[in-house]
N, C-alpha and C positions, 0 to 999 in steps of 0.2 A: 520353530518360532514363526509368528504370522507374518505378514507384510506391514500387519496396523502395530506389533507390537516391536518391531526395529524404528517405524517412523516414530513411534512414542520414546525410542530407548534410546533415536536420534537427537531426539528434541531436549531428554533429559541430559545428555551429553555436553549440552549447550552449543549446537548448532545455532540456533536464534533463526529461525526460521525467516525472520524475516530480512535478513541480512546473508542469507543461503548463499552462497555462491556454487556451478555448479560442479568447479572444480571440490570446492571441500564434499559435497554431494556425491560424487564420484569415489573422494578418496575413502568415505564413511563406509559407502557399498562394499570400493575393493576390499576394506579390512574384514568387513564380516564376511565376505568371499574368501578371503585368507583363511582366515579362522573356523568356516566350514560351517556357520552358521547359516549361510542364505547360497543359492544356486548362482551362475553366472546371469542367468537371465532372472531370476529376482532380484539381481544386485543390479541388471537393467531396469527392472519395474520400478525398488525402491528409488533410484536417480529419478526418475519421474515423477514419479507421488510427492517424494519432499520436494522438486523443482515445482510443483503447481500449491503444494501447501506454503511453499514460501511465495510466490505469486498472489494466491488469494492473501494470505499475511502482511504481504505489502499493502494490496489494496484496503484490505481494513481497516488499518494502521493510517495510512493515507485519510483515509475517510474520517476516522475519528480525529483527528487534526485536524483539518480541515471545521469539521463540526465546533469543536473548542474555539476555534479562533474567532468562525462565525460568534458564538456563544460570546466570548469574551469580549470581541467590537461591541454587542449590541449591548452590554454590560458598560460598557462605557461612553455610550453614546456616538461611539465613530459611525460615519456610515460606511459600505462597503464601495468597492470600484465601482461596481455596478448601479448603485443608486447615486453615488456624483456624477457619473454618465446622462444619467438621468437628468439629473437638477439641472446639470449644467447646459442639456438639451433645452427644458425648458427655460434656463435664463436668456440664451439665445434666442428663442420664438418670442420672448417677450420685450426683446430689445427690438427686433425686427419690425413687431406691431408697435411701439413705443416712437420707432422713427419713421412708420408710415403715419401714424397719427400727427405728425408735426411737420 
């Protein structure tokens, strides 16, 4: 059995990759080390491969939320943090010039 087809037969297990911990990672490896399916030191490699598939997993994840929520403010006219920063930079330069002019 390959390294790609335990990380796949991990995943099918419902690991959830993205919620990996590295203890259950660990314990997934020891099993198929038990069972004489994978080496000591592939059951070290597979702890690795799924800790970084669950890594970038996060990060995707992460990202694509992030995106959505972008998406959904701009759907509803909110503005974000960053463009009230903004405004509210410019209402202050314009109070500034507002009380040098008087």
């Amino acid at each position: 059995m390959s390294i790609t087809d335990v990380i796949k037969k991990g995943t099918m297990l419902g690991l959830g990759l993205a919620t990996l911990t590295k203890e259950k990672a660990e314990e997934f490896a020891g099993e198929m080390i038990k069972k004489g399916e994978v080496s000591k030191a592939e059951g070290g490699k597979i702890v690795k491969d799924l800790m970084d598939k669950a890594r970038d997993a996060e990060k995707n994840l992460t990202s694509k939320i992030s995106d959505e929520i972008s998406k959904t403010l701009a759907k509803a006219g909110l503005v974000s943090k960053k463009e009230f920063d903004s405004l509210a930079k410019q209402v202050t330069s314009l109070e500034k010039k507002i009380h040098k002019a008087n």
